[in-house]
Every structure is written in structure tokens, then in C-alpha cells.
C-alpha positions, 0 to 999 in steps of 0.5 A, spaced: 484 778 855 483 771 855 481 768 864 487 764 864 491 770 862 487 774 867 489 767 873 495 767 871 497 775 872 494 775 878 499 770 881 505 774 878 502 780 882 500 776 888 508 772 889 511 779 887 509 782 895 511 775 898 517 777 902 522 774 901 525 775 908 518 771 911 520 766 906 527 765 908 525 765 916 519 760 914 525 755 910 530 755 917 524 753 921 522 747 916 530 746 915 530 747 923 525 742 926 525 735 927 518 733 923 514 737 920 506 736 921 501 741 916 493 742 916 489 746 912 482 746 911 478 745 905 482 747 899 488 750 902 488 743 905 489 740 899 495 745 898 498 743 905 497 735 903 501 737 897 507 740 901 506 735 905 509 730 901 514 734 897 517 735 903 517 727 904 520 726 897 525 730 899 527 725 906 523 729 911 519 727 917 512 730 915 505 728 917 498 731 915 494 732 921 487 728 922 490 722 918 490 715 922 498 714 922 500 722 924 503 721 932 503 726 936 506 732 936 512 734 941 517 739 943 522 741 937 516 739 932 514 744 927 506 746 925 506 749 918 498 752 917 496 754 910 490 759 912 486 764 907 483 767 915 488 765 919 481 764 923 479 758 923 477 756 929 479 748 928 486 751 926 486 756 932 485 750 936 490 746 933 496 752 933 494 753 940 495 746 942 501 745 938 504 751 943 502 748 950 506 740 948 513 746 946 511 746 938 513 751 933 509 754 929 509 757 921 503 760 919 502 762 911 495 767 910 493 773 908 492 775 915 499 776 919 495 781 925 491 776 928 488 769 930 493 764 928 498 769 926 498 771 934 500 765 936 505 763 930 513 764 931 513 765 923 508 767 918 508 768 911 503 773 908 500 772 901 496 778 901 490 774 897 482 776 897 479 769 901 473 767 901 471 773 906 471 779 901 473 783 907 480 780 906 486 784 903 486 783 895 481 783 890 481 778 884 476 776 878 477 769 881 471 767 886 471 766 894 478 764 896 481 761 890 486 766 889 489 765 896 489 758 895 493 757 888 498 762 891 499 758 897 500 751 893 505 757 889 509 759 895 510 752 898 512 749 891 517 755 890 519 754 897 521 747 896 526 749 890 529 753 894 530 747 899 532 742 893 538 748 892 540 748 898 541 740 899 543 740 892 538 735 891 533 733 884 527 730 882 530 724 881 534 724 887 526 725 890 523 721 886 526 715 891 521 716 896 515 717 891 510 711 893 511 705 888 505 700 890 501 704 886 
């Protein structure tokens, strides 16, 4: 069997043990916010950057942490965290902080017992090999890479059920796509 047939059902595998009920509490908690802040580190940064603006295509008040435009976070906000461990300790810290100013906070990781999830008031489990090989999983993929391209799947399929549920579309979205580029 070819690598990519390999990726490909790993991810199939992966997305069969996503709860659809943690799923759905997540969407009520975005659906439920008044703006929805992300942060992830590294690659599973990069992913909750891409949730980010698929959130905002779709009208929503949405903001990456650490950017130079992202206010303050306040009470009836929500805080969506994209971590492989669940642990990392600058994720902690802005979980933590997030719940001292009255924040909600969703947490998608492979680890639902401690750390963020402690603090989390959803947490979505991708039960994926991360880059610390004690994590749950397995995968021919290395470090967390297998986490990481599931938590891009997991917010993308999130934001399909959303587009449903407004009763929206790609071209109706592409209205917020930047155009000074």
C-alpha cells in the first residue's frame, strides 16, 4: 500500500472515534459566544489560524491570540485551544487566565483527563498519536502529525455543519474573504 493511501486511513480511522456529542456541545459553545478567540502552538497553530478565518468567513467575531489587533478577552467570550497534549504550558496559562476574566473555554486534544482539559468547559478528543509517544494512537506518521491534520479535520467538518445550520455557502462566505490581496 502507497503512504498516502496509508494517511489517508489513518484519518478515516481517526474521525470514526470523534464524538459526535463532544462535537455538537463544541458547535452550541461557538454558535453560543460572543467572539471566539484561538491559539494553538506550533503546527496546531497553524490549523487553529485556519478555524479562525473560516469562522470569520462565516460572519463571526473571531481573533488569534498573540496577533497585534486581538482585544481583550472578556466575560461570554469563548477560547478554542487546539492542543496534541493538552499540556503546554503557554496554553495552560492562557486557559487559566481566560477563566479568571469569565471566558468559556473549548478544548480539541488527544488528552481529555488533564492539564487544559481540567479547565476546559468542552473538550473534543481526537485520540491521536502527538509528538510525546506516551500519547494515545499510533500512526506511520512522525511526532504529532497525525493530531495535528485531524484537528484541521475536525474544525473543517465543524464548520460544514454550521454552514447548514445558518444555511449558508461558499459563495455567501466568500463576501468576508480578504480582497486587498
Amino acid at each position: 500500500m502507497n503512504k498516502r493511501r496509508e494517511v489517508a486511513n489513518e484519518l478515516v480511522e481517526l474521525m470514526d472515534k470523534v464524538s459526535d456529542e463532544q462535537i455538537e456541545k463544541f458547535e452550541k459553545a461557538l454558535e453560543s459566544a460572543n467572539r471566539i478567540f484561538t491559539s494553538g502552538m506550533g503546527r496546531s497553530g497553524f490549523m487553529m489560524r485556519g478555524f479562525a478565518m473560516r469562522l470569520m468567513h462565516m460572519g463571526y467575531k473571531t481573533y488569534v491570540v498573540g496577533e497585534t489587533t486581538t482585544p481583550a478577552i472578556l466575560e461570554g467570550d469563548l477560547l478554542v485551544l487546539g492542543s496534541g497534549s493538552g499540556k503546554t504550558s503557554g496554553l495552560v496559562a492562557m486557559a487559566k487566565k481566560a477563566k479568571e476574566m469569565g471566558a468559556k473555554i473549548a478544548l480539541i486534544s488527544s488528552n481529555d483527563k488533564d492539564g487544559i482539559a481540567e479547565l476546559a468547559d468542552v473538550v473534543v478528543t481526537v485520540g491521536a498519536q502527538t509528538k510525546d509517544k506516551s500519547d494515545s494512537g499510533s500512526s506511520i506518521q512522525p511526532m504529532g502529525t497525525l493530531f495535528e491534520q485531524g484537528l484541521l479535520l475536525v474544525c473543517d467538518s465543524v464548520i460544514l455543519d454550521i454552514m447548514e445550520d445558518l444555511d449558508t455557502d461558499g459563495a455567501e462566505m466568500y463576501k468576508n474573504h480578504a480582497n486587498l490581496e
